[in-house]
C-alpha positions as a printed Julia matrix, in Angstrom:
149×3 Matrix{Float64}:
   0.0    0.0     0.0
   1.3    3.39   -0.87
   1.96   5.26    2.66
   1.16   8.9     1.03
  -2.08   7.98   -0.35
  -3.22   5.39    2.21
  -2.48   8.95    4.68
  -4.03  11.54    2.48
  -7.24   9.04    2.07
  -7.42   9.27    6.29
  -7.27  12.73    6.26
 -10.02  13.27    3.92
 -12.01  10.82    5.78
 -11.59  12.71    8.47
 -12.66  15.95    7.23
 -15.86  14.35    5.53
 -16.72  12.92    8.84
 -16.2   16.25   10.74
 -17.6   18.09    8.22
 -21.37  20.03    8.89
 -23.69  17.89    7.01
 -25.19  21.35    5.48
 -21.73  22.29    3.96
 -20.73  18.57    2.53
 -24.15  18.49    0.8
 -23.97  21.88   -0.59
 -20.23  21.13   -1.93
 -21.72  17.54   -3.06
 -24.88  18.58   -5.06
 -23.58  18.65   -8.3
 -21.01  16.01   -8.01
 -23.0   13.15   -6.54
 -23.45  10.29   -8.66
 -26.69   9.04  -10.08
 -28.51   6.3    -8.27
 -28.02   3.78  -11.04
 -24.38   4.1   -10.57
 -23.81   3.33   -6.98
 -24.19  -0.04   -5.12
 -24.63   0.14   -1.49
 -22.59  -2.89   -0.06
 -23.7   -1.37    3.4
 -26.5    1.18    3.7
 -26.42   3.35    6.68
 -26.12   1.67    9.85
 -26.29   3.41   13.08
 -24.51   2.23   16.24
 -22.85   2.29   19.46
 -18.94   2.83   19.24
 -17.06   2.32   23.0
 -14.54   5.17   23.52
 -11.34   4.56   25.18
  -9.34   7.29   27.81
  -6.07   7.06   29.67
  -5.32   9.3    32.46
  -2.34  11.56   31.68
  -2.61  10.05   28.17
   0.22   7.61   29.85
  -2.23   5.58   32.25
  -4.52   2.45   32.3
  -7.03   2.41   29.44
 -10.73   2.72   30.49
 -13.84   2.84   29.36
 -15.03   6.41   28.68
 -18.36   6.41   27.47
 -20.13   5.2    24.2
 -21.11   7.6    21.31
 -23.22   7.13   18.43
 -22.24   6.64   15.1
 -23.42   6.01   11.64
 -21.36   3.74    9.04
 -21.66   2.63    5.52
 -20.33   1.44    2.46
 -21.11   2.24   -1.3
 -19.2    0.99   -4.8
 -19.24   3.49   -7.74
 -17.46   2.23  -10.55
 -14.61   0.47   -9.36
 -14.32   2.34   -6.42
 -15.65   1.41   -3.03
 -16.02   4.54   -0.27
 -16.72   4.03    3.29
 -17.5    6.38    5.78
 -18.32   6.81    9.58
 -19.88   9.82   11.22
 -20.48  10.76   14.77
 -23.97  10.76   15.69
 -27.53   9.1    13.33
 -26.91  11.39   10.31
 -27.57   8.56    7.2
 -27.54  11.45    4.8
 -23.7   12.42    5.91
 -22.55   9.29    6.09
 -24.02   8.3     2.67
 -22.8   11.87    1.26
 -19.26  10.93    2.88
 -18.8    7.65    1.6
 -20.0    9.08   -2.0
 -17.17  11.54   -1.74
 -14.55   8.97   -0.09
 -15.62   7.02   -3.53
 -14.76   9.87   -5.69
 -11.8   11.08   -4.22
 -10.0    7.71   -5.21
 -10.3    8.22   -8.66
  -7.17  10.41   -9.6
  -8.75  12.37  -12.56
 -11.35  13.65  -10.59
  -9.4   13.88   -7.26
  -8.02  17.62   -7.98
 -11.8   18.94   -8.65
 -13.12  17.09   -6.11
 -10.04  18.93   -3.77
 -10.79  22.26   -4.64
 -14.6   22.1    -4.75
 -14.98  20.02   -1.46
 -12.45  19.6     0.48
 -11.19  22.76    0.67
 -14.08  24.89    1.43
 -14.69  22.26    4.18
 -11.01  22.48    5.68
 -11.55  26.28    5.82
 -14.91  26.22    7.24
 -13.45  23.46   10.1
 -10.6   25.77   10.38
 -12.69  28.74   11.4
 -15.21  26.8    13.99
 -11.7   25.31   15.71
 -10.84  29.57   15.68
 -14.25  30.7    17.02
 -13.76  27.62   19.69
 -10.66  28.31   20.65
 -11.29  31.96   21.03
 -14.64  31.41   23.25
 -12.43  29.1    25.59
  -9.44  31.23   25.82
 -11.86  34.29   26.81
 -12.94  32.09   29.41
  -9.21  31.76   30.83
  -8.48  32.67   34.21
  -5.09  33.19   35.6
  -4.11  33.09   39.1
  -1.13  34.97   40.7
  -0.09  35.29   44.31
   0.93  38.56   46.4
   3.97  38.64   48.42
   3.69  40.55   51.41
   6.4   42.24   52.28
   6.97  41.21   55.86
């Protein structure tokens, strides 16, 4: 397996699977395929995935909590997308398996780059920003006094 592609595949993943489901179907309406050309090996399937903490990141693994996610598969072509999404969204998850689908095939992969993946890398880019500028107005410091005694 080629280690570049096999890593830029996971980070697309990613960002179709963190993506607002608003945005990926706006950047998806014109490109997704017709329903005669896809196969769903696994329609949407929604489930209960275990997460795993340590403490200290170092620690004992335990059990966190369980979140709900959504998974499926489709074929277009040759090419066979999967995708799983946080939370009971079918529509994502079939929108981001679509995409995962397209993205493999290299003539379309540079359209597909600047029409999706983009706009949703700068519209994640900006919530992280507006997140990360709520919590660090919420930052307290603490100092102590001397007295001089």
């Amino acid at each position: 397996m080629d280690t570049p592609t096999h890593l830029a595949r996971a980070q697309w993943m990613s960002l179709l699977a963190q993506a607002e489901p608003a945005e990926l179907a706006q950047a998806m309406e014109s490109l997704t395929p017709p329903a005669a050309a896809t196969t769903w090996l696994r329609p949407p399937q929604t489930g209960l995935y275990m997460l795993r903490g340590r403490v200290g990141g170092t620690g004992p693994q335990f059990n966190l909590g369980e979140v709900s996610v959504t998974r499926c598969s489709v074929q277009i072509g040759e090419r066979i997308g999967h995708a799983w999404v946080r939370g009971s969204n079918s529509h994502h998850a079939e929108l981001a398996a679509c995409a995962d689908a397209l993205l493999q095939d290299a003539g379309q992969q540079p359209q597909l780059q600047a029409q999706v993946l983009e706009p949703l890398r700068h519209s994640l880019d900006q919530r992280r920003a507006t997140a990360s500028r709520k919590a660090a107005a919420s930052k307290v410091e603490f100092f102590t006094v001397v007295r001089g005694e």
